[in-house]
ChimeraX commands (.cxc) that place a marker at each C-alpha (Angstrom):
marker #1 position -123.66,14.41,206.89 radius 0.5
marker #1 position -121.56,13.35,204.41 radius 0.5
marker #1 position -118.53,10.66,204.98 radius 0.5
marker #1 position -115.36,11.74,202.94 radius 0.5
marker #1 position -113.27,8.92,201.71 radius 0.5
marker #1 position -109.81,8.90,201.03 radius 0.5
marker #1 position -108.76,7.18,198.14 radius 0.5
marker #1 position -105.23,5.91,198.08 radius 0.5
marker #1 position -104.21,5.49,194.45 radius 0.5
marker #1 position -101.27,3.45,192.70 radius 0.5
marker #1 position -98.59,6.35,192.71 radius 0.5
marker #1 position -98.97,7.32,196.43 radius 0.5
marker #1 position -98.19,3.97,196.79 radius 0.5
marker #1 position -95.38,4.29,194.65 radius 0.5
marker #1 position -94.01,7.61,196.02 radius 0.5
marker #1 position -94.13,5.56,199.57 radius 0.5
marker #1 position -92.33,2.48,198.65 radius 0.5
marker #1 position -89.74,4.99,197.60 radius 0.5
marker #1 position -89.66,7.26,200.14 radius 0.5
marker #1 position -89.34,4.19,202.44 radius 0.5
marker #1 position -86.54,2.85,200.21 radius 0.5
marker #1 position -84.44,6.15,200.39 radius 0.5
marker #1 position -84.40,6.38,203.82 radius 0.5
marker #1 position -83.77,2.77,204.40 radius 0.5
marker #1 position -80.08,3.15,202.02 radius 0.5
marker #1 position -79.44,6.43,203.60 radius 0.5
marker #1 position -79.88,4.50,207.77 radius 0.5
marker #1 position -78.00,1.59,205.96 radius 0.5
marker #1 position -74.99,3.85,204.70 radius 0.5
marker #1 position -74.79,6.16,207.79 radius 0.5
marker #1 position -74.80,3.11,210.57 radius 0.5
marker #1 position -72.90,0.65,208.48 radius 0.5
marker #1 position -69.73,3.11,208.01 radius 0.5
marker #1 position -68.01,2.70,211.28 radius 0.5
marker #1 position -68.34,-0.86,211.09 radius 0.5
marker #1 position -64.95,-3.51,211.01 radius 0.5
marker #1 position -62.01,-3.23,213.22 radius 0.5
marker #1 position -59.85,-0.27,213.99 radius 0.5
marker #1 position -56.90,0.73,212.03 radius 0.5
marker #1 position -53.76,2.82,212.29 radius 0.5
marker #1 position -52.64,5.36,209.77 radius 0.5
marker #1 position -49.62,6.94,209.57 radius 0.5
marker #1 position -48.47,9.58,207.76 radius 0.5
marker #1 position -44.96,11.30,207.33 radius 0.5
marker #1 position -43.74,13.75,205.51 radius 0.5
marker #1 position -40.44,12.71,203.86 radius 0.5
marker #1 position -38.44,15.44,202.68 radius 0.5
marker #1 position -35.43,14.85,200.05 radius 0.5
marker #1 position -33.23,16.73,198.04 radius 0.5
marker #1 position -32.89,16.63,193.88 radius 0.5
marker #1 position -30.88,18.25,191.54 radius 0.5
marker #1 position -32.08,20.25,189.19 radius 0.5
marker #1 position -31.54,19.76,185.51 radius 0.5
marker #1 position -33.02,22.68,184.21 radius 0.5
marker #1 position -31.33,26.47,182.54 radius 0.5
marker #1 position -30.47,27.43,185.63 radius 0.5
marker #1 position -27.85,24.99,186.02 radius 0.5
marker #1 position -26.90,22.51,189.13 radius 0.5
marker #1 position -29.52,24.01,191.71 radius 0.5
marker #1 position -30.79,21.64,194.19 radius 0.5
marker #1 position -34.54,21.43,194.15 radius 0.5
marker #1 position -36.61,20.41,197.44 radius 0.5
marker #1 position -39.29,17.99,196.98 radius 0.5
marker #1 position -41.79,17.02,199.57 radius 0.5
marker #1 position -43.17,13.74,198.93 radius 0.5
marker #1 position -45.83,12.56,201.99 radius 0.5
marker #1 position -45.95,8.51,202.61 radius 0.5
marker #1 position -49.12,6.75,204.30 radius 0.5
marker #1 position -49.09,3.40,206.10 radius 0.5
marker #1 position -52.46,1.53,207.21 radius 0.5
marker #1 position -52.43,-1.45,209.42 radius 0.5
marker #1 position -55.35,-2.87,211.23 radius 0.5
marker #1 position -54.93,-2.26,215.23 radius 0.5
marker #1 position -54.10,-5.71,216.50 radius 0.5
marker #1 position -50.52,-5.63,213.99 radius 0.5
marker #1 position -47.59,-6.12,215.51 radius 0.5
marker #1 position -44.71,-4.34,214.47 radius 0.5
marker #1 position -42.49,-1.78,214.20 radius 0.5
marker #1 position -42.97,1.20,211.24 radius 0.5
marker #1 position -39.99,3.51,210.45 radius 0.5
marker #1 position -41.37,7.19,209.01 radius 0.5
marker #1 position -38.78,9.48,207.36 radius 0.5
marker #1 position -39.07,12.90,208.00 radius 0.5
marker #1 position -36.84,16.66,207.30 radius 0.5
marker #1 position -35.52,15.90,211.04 radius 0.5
marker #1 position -34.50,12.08,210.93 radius 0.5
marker #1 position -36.38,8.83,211.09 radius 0.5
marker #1 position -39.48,8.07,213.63 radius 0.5
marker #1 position -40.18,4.65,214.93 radius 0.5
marker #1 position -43.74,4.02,215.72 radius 0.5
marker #1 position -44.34,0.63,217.57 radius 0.5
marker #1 position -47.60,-1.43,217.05 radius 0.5
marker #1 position -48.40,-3.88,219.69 radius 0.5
marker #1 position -51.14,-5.56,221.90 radius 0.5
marker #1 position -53.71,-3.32,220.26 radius 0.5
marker #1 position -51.79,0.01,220.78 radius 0.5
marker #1 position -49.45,2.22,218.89 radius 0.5
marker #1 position -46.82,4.60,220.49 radius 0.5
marker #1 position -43.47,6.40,219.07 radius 0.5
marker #1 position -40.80,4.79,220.33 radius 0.5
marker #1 position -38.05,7.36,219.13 radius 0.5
marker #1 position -37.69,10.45,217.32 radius 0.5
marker #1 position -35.33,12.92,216.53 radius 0.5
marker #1 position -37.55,16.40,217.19 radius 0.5
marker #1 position -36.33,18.34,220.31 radius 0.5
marker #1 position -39.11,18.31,222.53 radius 0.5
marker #1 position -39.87,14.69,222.15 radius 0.5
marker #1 position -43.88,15.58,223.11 radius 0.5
marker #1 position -44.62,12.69,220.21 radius 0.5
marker #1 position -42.72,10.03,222.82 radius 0.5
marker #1 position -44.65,11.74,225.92 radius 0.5
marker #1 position -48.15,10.84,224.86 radius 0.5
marker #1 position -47.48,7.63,224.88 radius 0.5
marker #1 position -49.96,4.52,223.85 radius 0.5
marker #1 position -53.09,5.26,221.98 radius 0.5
marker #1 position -55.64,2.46,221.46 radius 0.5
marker #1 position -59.07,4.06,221.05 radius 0.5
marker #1 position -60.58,5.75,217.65 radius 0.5
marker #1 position -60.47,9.29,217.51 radius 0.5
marker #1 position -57.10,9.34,219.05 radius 0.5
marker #1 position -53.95,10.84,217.69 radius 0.5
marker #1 position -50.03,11.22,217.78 radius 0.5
marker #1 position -48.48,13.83,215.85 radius 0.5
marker #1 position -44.76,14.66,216.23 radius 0.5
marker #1 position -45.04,18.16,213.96 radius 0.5
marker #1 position -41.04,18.91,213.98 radius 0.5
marker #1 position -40.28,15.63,211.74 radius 0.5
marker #1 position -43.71,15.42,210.06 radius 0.5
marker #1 position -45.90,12.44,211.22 radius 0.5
marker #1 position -49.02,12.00,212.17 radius 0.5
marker #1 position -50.79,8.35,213.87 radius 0.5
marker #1 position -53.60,8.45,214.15 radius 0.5
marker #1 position -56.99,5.30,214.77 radius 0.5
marker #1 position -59.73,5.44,212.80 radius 0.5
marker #1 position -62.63,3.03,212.73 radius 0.5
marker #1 position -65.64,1.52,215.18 radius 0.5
marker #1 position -65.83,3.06,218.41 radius 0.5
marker #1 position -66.10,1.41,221.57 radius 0.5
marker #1 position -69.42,-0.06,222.33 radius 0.5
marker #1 position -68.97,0.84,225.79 radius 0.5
marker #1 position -70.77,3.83,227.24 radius 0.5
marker #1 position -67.84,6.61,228.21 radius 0.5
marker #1 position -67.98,8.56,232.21 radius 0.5
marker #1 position -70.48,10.79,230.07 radius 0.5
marker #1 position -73.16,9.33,229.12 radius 0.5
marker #1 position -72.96,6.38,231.87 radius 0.5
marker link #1:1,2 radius 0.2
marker link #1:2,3 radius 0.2
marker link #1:3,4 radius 0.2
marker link #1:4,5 radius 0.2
marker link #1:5,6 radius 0.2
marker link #1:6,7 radius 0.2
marker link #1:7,8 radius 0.2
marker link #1:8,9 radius 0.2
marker link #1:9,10 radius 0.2
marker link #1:10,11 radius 0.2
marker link #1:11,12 radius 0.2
marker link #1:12,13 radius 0.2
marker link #1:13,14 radius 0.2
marker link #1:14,15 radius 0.2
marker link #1:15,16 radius 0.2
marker link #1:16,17 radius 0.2
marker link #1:17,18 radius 0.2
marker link #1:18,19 radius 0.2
marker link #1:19,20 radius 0.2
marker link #1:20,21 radius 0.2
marker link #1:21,22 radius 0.2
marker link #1:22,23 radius 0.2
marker link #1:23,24 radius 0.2
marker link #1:24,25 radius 0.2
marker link #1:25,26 radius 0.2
marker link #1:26,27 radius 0.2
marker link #1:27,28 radius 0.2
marker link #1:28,29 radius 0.2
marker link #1:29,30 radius 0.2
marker link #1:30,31 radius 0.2
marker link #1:31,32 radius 0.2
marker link #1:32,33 radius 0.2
marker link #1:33,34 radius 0.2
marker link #1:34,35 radius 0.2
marker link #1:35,36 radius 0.2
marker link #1:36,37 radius 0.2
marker link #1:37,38 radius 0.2
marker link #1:38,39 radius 0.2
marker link #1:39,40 radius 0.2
marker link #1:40,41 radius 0.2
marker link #1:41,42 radius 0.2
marker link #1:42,43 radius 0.2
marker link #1:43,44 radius 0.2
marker link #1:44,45 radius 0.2
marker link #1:45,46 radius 0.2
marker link #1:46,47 radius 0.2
marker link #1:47,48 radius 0.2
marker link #1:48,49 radius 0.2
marker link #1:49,50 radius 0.2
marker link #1:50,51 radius 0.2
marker link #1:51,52 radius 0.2
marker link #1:52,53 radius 0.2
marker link #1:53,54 radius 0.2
marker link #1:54,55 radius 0.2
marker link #1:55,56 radius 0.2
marker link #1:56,57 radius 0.2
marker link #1:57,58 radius 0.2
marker link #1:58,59 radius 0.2
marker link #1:59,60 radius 0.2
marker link #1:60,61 radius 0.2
marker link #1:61,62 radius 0.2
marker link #1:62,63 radius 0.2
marker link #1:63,64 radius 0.2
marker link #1:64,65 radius 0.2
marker link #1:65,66 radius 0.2
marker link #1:66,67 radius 0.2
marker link #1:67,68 radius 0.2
marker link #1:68,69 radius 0.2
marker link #1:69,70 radius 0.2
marker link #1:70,71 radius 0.2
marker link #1:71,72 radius 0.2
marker link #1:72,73 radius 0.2
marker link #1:73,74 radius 0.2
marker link #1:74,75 radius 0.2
marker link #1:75,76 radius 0.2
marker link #1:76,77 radius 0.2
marker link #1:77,78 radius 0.2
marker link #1:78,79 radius 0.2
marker link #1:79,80 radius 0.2
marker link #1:80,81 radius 0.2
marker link #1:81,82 radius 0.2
marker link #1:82,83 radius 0.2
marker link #1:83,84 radius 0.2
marker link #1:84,85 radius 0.2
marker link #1:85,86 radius 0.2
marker link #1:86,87 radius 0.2
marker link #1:87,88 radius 0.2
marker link #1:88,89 radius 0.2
marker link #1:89,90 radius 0.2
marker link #1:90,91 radius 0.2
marker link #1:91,92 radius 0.2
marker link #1:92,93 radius 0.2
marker link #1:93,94 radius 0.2
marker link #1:94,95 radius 0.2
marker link #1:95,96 radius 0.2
marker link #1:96,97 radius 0.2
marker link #1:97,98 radius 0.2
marker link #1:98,99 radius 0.2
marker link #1:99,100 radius 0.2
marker link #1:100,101 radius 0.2
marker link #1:101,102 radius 0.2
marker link #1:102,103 radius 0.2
marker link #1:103,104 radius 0.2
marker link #1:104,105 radius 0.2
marker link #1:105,106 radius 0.2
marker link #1:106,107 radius 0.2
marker link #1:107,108 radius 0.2
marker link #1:108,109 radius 0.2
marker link #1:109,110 radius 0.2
marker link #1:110,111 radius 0.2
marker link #1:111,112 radius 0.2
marker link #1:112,113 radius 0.2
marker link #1:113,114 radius 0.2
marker link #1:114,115 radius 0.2
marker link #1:115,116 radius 0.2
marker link #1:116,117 radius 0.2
marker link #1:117,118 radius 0.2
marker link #1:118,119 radius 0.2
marker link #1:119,120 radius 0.2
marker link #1:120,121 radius 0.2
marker link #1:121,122 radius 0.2
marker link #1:122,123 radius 0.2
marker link #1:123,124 radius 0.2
marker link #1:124,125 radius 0.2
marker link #1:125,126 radius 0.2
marker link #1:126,127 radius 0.2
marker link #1:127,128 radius 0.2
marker link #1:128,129 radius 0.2
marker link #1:129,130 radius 0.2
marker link #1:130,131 radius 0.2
marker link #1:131,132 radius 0.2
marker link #1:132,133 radius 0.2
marker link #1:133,134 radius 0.2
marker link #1:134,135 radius 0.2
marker link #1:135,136 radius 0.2
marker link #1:136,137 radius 0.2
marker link #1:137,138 radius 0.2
marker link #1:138,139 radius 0.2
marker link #1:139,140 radius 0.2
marker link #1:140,141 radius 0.2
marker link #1:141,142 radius 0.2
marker link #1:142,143 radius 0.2
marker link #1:143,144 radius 0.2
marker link #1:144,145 radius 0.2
marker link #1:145,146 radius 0.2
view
């Protein structure tokens, strides 16, 4: 009987180290995103009136013109959006954010209340904002998986 032997050459080598190198960047890139702390963004959709200059004379153009603010969670303070309906006031304190007032009807935007985890969200759609927390998760197992 005869033995085969495997001969491992310089380019197997070579097409390892990379291999191993590729999926090292791509584990480093996928676990290292969420990383840092949480952070608020809000967005509102500001609506305004110009006039038009144009040929066909004095006509009042509409322009939408959306406006972002990011603050890290533990902020405090107080953010006023504009919006077509009025102004929203979204309050940032002891690691939460809530609306505080805002001129739509049904008010749902006030109802929810205080957020404080990623993933959650606020949107008030009459007067066009949105809050919402993006970032690291909790390291804390949820009812779920416990």
């Amino acid at each position: 009987m005869s033995a085969s032997r495997v001969r491992i050459r310089v380019l197997d080598i070579v097409v390892f180290l990379v291999a191993l190198l590729v999926i090292g960047l791509i584990s480093l890139q996928t676990y290292a995103r969420g990383r840092g702390s949480p952070e608020i963004t809000i967005s509102g959709g500001a609506q305004g009136t110009t006039q038009g200059t144009g040929q066909g004379g004095g006509q009042d153009a509409v322009q939408e013109a959306e406006q972002q603010w990011i603050y890290p969670l533990d902020t405090e303070t107080t953010v006023r959006v504009p919006g077509p309906l009025g102004e929203t006031v979204v309050e940032i304190a002891d690691g939460t954010v809530r609306v505080v007032s805002s001129p739509c009807p049904e008010k749902i935007c006030i109802k929810t209340g205080r957020i404080s985890k990623p993933g959650q969200w606020i949107a008030c759609l009459p007067n066009r904002v949105f809050i919402s927390i993006r970032g690291r998760r909790s390291e804390q197992p949820d009812a779920i998986s416990q």
